[in-house]
N, C-alpha and C positions, 0 to 999 in steps of 0.2 A: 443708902443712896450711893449708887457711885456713880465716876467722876467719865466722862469720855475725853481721852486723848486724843491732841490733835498731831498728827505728822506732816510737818513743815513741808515734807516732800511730794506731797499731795497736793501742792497749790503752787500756782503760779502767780509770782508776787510782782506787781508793780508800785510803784514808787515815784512820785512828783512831788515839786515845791513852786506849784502855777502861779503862786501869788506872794506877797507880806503884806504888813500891816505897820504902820506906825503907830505905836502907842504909848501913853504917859504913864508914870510912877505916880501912885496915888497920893496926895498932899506936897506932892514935887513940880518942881518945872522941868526934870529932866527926861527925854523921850529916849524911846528903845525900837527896834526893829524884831517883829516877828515874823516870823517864817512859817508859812503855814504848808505842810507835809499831808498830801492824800497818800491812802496808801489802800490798796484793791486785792486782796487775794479771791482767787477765782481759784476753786476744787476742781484740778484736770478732766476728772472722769465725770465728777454732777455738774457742772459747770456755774456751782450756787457760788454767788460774790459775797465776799464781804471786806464793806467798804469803808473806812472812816478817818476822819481829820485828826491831827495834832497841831500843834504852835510851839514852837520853839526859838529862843532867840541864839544867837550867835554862841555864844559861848557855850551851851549846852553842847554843839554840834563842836567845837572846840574840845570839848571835854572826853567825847567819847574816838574823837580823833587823838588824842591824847591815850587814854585808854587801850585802844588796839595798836598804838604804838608801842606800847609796857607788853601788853600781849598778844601779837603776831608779828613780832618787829620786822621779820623775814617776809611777811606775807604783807604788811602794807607800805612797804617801802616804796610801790607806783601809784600808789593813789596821791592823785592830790586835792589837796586841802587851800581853800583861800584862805591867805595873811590875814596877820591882824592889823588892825589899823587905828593908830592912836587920833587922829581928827578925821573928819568929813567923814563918821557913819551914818550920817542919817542923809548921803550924796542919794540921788535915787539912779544914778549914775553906777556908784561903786557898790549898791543894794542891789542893782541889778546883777551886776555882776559875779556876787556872792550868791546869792539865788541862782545863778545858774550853774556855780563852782559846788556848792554846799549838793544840787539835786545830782551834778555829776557822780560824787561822793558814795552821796548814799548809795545811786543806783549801782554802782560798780563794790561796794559793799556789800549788797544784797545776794549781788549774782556769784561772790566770792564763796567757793562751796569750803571754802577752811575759817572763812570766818563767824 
């Protein structure tokens, strides 16, 4: 059996965070913000999609900004990243505003051909 390789270069990637979700820690009172990421590669030449959801909460996306700062510290020095914030995460206020900093992020990560 073998395997087919895919080349990232063959697709054109989009990338959104249209929505969150608030939800609860199981046997907890305490809630969290998720972030739910579409993400659509459409194959230039077939023009066959492929489409599907993730969820992520804050910190995850904290983390991997973390990350490409250890490892392209030249190359993401203009991205920016929303703060952290020790009260009022669950503002739907300052969720909003994170959803729209987090999906700037990624999409400008995406289109970065060094990262």
């Amino acid at each position: 059996m073998s395997e087919k390789l895919i080349n990232i270069d063959d697709f054109e990637i989009d990338i959104s965070i249209p929505s969150t979700q608030t939800m609860q820690t199981k046997g907890k009172s305490s809630k969290y913000t998720e972030y739910i990421i579409e993400i659509c590669a459409t194959h230039k030449k077939t023009k066959q999609k492929i489409e599907w959801n993730i969820n992520h909460r804050y910190n995850s996306f904290y983390q991997l900004y973390q990350h490409l700062k250890r490892q392209f510290p030249t190359l993401v020095h203009h991205l920016k990243f929303p703060p952290k914030k020790a009260f009022g995460r669950l503002n739907s206020n300052l969720i909003e505003k994170r959803r729209e900093g987090l999906e700037t992020f990624l999409k400008e990560t995406v289109v970065s051909e060094k990262v």
